[in-house]
C-alpha positions as CSV (number, residue, x, y, z in Angstrom):
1,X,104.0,-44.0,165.2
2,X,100.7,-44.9,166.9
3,X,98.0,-46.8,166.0
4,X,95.5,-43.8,165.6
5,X,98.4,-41.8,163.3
6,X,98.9,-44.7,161.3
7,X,95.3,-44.8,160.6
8,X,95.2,-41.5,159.7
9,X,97.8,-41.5,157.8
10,X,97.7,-39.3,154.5
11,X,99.8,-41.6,152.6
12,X,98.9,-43.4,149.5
13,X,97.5,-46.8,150.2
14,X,100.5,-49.0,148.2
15,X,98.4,-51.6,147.5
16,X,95.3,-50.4,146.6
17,X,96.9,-47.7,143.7
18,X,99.9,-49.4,143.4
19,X,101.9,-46.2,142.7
20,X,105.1,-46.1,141.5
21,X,106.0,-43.4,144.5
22,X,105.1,-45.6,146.9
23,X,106.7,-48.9,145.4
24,X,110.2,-46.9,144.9
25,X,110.3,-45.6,148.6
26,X,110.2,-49.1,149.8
27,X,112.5,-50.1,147.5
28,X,115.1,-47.6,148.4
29,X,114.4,-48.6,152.6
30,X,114.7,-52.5,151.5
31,X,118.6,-51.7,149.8
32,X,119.6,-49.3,152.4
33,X,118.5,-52.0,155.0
34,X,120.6,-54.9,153.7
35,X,124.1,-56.4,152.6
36,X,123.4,-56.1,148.7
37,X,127.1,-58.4,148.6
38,X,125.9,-60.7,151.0
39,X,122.3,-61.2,149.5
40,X,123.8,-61.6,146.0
41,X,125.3,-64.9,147.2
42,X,121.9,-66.3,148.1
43,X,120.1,-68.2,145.3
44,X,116.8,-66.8,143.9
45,X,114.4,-68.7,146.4
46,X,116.6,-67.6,149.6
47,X,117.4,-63.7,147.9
48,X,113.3,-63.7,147.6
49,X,112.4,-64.7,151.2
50,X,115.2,-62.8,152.5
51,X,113.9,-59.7,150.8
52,X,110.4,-60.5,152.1
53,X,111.0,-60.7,155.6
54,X,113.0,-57.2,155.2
55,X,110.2,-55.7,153.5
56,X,107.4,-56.9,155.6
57,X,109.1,-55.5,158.8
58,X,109.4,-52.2,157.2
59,X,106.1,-51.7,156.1
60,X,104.7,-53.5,159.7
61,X,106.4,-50.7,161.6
62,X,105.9,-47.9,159.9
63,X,103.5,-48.2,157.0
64,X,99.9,-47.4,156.4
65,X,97.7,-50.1,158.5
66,X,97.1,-53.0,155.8
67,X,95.2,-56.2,155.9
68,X,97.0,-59.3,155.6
69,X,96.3,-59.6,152.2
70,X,97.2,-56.2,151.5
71,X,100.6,-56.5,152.9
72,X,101.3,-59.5,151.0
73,X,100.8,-57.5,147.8
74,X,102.6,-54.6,148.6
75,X,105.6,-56.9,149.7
76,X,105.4,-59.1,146.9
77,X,105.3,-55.8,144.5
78,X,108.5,-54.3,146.5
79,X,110.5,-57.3,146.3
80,X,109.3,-58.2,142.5
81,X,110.8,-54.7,141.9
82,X,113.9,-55.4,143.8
83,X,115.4,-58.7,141.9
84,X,112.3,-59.2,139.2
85,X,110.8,-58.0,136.6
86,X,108.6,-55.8,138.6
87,X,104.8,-55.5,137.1
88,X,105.7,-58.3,134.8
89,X,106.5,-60.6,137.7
90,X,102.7,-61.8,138.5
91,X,102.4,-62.5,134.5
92,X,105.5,-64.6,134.6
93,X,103.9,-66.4,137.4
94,X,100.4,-67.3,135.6
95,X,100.8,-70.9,133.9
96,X,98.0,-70.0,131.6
97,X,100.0,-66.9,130.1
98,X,102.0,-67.7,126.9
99,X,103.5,-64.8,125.4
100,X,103.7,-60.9,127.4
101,X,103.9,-58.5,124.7
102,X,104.8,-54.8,125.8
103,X,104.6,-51.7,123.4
104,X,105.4,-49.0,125.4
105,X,105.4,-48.2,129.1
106,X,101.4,-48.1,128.9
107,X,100.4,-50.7,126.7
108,X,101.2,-54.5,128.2
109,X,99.6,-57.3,126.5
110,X,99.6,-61.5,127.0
111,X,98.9,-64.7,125.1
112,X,96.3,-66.8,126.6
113,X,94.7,-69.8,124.8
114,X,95.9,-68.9,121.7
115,X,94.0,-65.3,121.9
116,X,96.0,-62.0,122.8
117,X,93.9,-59.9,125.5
118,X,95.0,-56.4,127.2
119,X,96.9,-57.1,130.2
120,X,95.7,-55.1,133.2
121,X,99.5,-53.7,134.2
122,X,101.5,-51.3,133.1
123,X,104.8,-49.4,133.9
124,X,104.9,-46.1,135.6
125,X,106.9,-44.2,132.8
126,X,109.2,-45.2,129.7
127,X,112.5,-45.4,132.8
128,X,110.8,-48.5,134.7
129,X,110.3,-50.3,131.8
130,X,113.9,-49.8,130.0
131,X,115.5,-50.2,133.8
132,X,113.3,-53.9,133.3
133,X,114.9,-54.4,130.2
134,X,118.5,-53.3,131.3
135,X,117.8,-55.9,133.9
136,X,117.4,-58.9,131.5
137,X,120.3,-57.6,129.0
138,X,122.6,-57.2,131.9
139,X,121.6,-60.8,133.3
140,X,122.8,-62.9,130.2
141,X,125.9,-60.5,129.5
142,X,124.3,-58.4,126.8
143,X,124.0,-54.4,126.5
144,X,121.8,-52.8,124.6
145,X,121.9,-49.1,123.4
146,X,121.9,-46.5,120.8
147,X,124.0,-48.2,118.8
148,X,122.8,-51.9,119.4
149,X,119.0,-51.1,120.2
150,X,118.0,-54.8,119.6
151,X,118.9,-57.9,121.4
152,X,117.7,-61.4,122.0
153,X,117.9,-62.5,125.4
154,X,116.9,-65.9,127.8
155,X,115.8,-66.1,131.0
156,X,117.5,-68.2,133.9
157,X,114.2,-69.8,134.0
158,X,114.1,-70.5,130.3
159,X,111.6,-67.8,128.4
160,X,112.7,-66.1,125.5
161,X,113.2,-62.4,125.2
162,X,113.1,-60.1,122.5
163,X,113.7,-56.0,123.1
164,X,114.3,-52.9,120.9
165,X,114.6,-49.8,121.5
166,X,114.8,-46.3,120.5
167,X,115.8,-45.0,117.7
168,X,114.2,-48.2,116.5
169,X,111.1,-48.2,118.5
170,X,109.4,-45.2,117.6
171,X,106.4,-45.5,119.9
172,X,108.9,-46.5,123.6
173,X,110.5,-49.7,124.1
174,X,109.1,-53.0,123.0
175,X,109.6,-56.0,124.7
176,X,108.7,-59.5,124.0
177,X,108.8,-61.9,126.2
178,X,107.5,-66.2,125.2
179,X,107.3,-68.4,127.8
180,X,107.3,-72.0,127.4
181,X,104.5,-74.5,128.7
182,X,105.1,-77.3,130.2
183,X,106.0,-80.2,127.6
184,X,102.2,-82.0,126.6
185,X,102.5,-85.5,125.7
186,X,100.7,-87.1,122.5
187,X,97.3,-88.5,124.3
188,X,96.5,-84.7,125.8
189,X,97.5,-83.4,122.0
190,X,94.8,-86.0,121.1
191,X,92.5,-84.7,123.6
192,X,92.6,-81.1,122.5
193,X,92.2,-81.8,119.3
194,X,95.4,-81.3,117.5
195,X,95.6,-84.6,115.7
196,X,94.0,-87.7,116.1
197,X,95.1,-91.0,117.4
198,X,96.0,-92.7,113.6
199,X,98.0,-89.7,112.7
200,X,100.2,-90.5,116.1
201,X,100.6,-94.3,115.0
202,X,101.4,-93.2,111.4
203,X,104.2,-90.4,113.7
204,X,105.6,-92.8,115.6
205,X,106.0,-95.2,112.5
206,X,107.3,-92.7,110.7
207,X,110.2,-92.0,113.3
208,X,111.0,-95.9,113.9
209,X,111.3,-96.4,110.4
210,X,114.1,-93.3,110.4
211,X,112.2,-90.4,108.1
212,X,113.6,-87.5,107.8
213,X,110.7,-85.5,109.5
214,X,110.2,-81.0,109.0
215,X,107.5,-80.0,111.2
216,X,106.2,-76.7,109.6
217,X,104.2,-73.7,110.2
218,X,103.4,-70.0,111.0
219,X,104.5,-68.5,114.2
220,X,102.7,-69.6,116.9
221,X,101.5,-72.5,115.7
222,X,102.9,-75.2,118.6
223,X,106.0,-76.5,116.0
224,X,108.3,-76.9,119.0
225,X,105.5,-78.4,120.9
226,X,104.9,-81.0,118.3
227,X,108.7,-81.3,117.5
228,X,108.8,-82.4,121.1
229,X,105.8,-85.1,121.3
230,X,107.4,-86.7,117.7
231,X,111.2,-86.7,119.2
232,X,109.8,-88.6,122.3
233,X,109.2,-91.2,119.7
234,X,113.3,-91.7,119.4
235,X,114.0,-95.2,120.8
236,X,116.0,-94.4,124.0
237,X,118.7,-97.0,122.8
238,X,119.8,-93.9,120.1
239,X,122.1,-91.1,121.2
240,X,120.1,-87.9,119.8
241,X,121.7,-84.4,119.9
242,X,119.4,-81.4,119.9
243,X,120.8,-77.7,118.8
244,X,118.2,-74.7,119.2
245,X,118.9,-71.1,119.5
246,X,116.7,-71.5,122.8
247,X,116.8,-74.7,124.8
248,X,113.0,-75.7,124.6
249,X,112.9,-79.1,124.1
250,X,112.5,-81.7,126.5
251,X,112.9,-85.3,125.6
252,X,112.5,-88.0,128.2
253,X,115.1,-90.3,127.0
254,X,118.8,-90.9,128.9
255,X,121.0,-90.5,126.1
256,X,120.6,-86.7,124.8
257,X,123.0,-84.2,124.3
258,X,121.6,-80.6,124.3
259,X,123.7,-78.1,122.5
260,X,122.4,-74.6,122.2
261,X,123.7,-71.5,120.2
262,X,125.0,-68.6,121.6
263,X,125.3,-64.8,120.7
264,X,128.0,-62.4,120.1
265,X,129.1,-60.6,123.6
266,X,129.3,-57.2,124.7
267,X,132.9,-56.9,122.1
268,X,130.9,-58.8,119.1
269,X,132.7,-61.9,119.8
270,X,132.5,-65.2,120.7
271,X,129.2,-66.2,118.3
272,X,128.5,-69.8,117.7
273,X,125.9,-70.2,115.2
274,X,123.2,-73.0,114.6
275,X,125.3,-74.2,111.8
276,X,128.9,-74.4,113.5
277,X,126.6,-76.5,116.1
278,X,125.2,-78.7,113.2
279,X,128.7,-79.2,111.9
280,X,129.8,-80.6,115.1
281,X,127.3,-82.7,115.6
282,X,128.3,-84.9,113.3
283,X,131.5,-85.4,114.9
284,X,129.7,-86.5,118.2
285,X,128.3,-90.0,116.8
286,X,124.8,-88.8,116.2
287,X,122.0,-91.4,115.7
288,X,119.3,-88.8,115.5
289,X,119.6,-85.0,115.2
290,X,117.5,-82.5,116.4
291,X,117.5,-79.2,115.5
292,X,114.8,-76.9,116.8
293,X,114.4,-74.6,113.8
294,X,116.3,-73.7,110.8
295,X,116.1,-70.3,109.3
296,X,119.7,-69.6,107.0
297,X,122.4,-71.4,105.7
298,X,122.3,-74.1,108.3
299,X,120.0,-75.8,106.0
300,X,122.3,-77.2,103.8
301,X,124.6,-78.9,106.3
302,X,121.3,-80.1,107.7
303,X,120.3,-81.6,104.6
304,X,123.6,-83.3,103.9
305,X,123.7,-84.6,107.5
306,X,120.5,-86.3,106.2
307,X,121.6,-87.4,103.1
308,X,125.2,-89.2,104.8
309,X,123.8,-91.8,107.1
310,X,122.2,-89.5,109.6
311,X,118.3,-90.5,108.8
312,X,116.2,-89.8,111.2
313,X,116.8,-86.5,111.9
314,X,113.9,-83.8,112.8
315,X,113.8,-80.2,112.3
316,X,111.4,-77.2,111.9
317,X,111.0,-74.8,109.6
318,X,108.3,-71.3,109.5
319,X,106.5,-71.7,106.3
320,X,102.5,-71.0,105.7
321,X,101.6,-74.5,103.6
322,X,103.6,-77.7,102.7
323,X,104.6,-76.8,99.5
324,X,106.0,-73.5,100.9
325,X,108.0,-75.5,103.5
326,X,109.8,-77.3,100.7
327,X,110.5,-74.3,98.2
328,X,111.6,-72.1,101.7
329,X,114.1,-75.1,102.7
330,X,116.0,-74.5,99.2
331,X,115.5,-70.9,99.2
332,X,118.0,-71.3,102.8
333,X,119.9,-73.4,101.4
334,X,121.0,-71.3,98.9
335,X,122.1,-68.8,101.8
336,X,124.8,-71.3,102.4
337,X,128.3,-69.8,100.8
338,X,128.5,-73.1,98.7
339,X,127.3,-71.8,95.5
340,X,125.7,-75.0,94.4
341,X,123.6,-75.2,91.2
342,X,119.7,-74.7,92.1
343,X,119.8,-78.2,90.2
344,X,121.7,-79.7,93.2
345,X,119.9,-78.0,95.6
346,X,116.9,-79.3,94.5
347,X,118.1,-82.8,94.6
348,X,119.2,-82.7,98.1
349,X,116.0,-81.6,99.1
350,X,114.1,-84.3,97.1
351,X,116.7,-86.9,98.8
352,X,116.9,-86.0,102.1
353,X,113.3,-84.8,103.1
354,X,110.9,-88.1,103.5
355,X,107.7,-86.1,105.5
356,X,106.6,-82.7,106.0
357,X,103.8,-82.5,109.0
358,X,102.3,-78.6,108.6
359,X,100.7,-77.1,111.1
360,X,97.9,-73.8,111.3
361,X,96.4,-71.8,114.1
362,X,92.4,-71.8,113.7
363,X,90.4,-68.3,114.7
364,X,90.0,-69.7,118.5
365,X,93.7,-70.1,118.9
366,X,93.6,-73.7,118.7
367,X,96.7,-75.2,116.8
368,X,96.4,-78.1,114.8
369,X,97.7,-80.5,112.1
370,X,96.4,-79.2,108.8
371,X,98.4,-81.5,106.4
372,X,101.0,-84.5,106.3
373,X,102.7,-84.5,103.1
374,X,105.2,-87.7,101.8
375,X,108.1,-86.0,99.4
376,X,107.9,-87.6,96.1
377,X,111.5,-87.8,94.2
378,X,111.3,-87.5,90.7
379,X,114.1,-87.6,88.8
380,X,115.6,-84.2,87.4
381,X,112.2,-82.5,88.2
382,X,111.2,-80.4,91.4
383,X,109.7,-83.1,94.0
384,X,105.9,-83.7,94.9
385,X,104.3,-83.8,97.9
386,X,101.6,-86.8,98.1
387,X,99.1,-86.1,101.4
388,X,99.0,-88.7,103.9
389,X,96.9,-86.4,106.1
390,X,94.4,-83.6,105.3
391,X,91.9,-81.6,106.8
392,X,89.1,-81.0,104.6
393,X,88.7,-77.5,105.6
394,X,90.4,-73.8,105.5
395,X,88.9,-73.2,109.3
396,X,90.9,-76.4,111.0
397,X,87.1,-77.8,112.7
398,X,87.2,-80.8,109.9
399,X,88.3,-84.4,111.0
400,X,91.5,-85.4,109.3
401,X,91.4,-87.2,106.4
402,X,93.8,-90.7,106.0
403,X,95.5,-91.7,102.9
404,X,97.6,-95.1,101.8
405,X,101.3,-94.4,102.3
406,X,103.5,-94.5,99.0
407,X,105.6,-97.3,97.6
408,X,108.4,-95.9,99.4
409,X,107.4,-95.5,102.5
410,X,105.3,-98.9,103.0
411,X,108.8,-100.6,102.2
412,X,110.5,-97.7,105.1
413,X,107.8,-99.6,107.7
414,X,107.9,-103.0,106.4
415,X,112.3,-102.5,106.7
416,X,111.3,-101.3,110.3
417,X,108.9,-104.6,111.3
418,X,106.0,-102.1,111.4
419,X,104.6,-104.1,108.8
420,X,104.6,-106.6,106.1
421,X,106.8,-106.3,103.1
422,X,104.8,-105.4,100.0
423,X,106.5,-108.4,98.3
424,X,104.8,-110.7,100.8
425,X,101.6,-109.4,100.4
């Protein structure tokens, strides 16, 4: 085709609609112009340049004249639609982009700074965007269906994904997809406000001197994050084993062994749970265990893993306030098939939990500490919680508030060197 036809040309301009016609016609040229065997081999990086040179040859000698830029877009589109996630691919690629939420084929929103905004993508019909979820389900070994129109899903590169569809999803497929930032250290939570520099000391002397430590808190509210800053206060002498649902922690120190659970396949078999991870654990010669949230039976064993020389341990759990955290840690340990005596329960809870740190998401997105709480036994009556830290506000903007430690715990720190035995002062 000549220049002057080219020009001329009546076809859409790809880049600057975007439409789904165009993108799919590309597509098709790019599979019917290479090995799809061969290519498979290739890891992501080499599949993606690969693809790209393919792609940019087609559309250079044939395709509507484009700048530079404009052919860089069109290509990246093409190949995103190829092996990616297609209109979710530049999302993916933002660092300051949290959490993509899609409700429909239309409707794409994202998580930045705490605040949800309208996304300014979308997917050409309800087909694209269930082929984009068939993609991911297929990826990690999972279907879903009409009969199995949920499933929970990871990416090679670590987000967590969440999808449903119809009958389920009245309104078109949902999908759901959390990315994870990368890991901030305690000084930049200190800088943006989360906490304060005495509330890391009285942390990091709370993990030398082996508490039991639930970070709690709504959804959203950066538990994870904070679960990771505390655990990087694990001496790196100690062997820790983490167990999550989703691999998101990242500790610095040498001796860790990450164990994550694992869903049912395609026949509904092969399931290992949190708890049967928890259980082993304890068989690997734990010093510290880590588990990233618990949410069901798995509770129990947690709390007698606690309670039988494995102090130390951290965990998570979603509740709204500090007292909530402790009555929803027996409520799931009653989901255990033990039937123990609320009695019992009670008392492992008292005698295994030493601090709850509760966490809240302001109005501007920002998460912070709202509470520390110390766990006060008392004997055959529910426990206490006695505040170490406190905002003095509902709207987060307050600077925290200190109090003295208990009994307890100054002997915990003084045991640990952190400070002078009450008997010697």
């Amino acid at each position: 085709m000549g220049l002057k036809n080219r020009t001329r040309s009546q076809r859409p301009d790809p880049t600057r609609s975007m439409d789904a016609e165009s993108v799919s016609t590309y597509r098709k040229r790019l599979l019917d112009a290479i090995d799809v065997d061969e290519v498979a081999k290739l890891g992501r990086d080499a599949q993606r340049a690969r693809l790209e040179r393919v792609v940019t040859k087609l559309v250079s000698g044939d395709g509507p004249l484009l700048s530079s830029t404009e052919r860089s877009a069109l290509v990246r589109r093409v190949v995103d639609e190829a092996v990616g996630l297609g209109v979710l691919e530049p999302l993916l690629a933002d660092p300051e982009v949290t959490e993509i939420m899609v409700n429909g084929h239309r409707n794409v929103f994202v998580e930045r700074a705490g605040r949800i905004e309208r996304a300014d993508v979308g997917f050409s019909d309800e087909a694209q965007l269930r082929q984009t979820i068939d993609r991911i389900v297929a990826s990690v070994d999972r279907r879903i269906d009409a009969s199995s129109p949920m499933v929970d899903a990871r990416l090679a590169t670590g987000e967590r994904v969440n999808a449903v569809i119809a009958p389920l999803a009245l309104d078109g497929a949902s999908l759901t997809i959390r990315r994870f930032p990368k890991p901030f250290t305690a000084d930049e939570l200190v800088a943006r406000g989360a906490l304060d520099q005495p509330t890391i000391d009285l942390l990091r002397g709370c993990v030398k001197a082996r508490c039991n430590i639930v970070v709690s808190g709504g959804t959203g509210t950066g538990k994870t994050t904070l679960l990771n800053v505390v655990s990087g206060f694990i001496g790196r002498d100690e062997r820790i084993v983490t167990i999550e649902d989703s691999a998101e922690l990242s500790l610095a120190q040498e001796h860790v062994v990450r164990l994550e659970a694992r869903p049912a396949n395609v026949e509904g078999h092969g399931r290992i749970a949190i708890r049967d991870l928890v259980r082993n654990a304890l068989r690997m010669r734990p010093d510290r265990i880590v588990v990233g949230e618990v949410r069901g039976g798995e509770a129990l064993d947690m709390l007698q893993a606690m309670n039988t020389g494995h102090e130390g341990s951290l965990t998570t759990v979603h509740a709204n306030t500090a007292d909530d955290a402790l009555a929803r840690l027996l409520t799931l340990a009653s989901m255990s098939e033990l039937e123990l005596p609320y009695e019992a329960l009670r008392e492992q809870v008292a005698g295994a939990i030493h601090i709850i740190v509760q966490l809240a998401r302001s109005d501007d997105g920002s998460r912070r500490i709202s509470e520390i709480a110390a766990v006060m036994r008392q004997p055959n009556e529910a426990p206490t919680l006695l505040p170490l830290v406190r905002r003095g506000d509902a709207m987060l903007q307050a600077p925290l508030e200190h109090f003295a430690p208990p009994p307890w715990l100054q002997d915990r720190f003084a045991a640990a060197g952190l400070l002078a035995s009450r008997a010697s002062r």
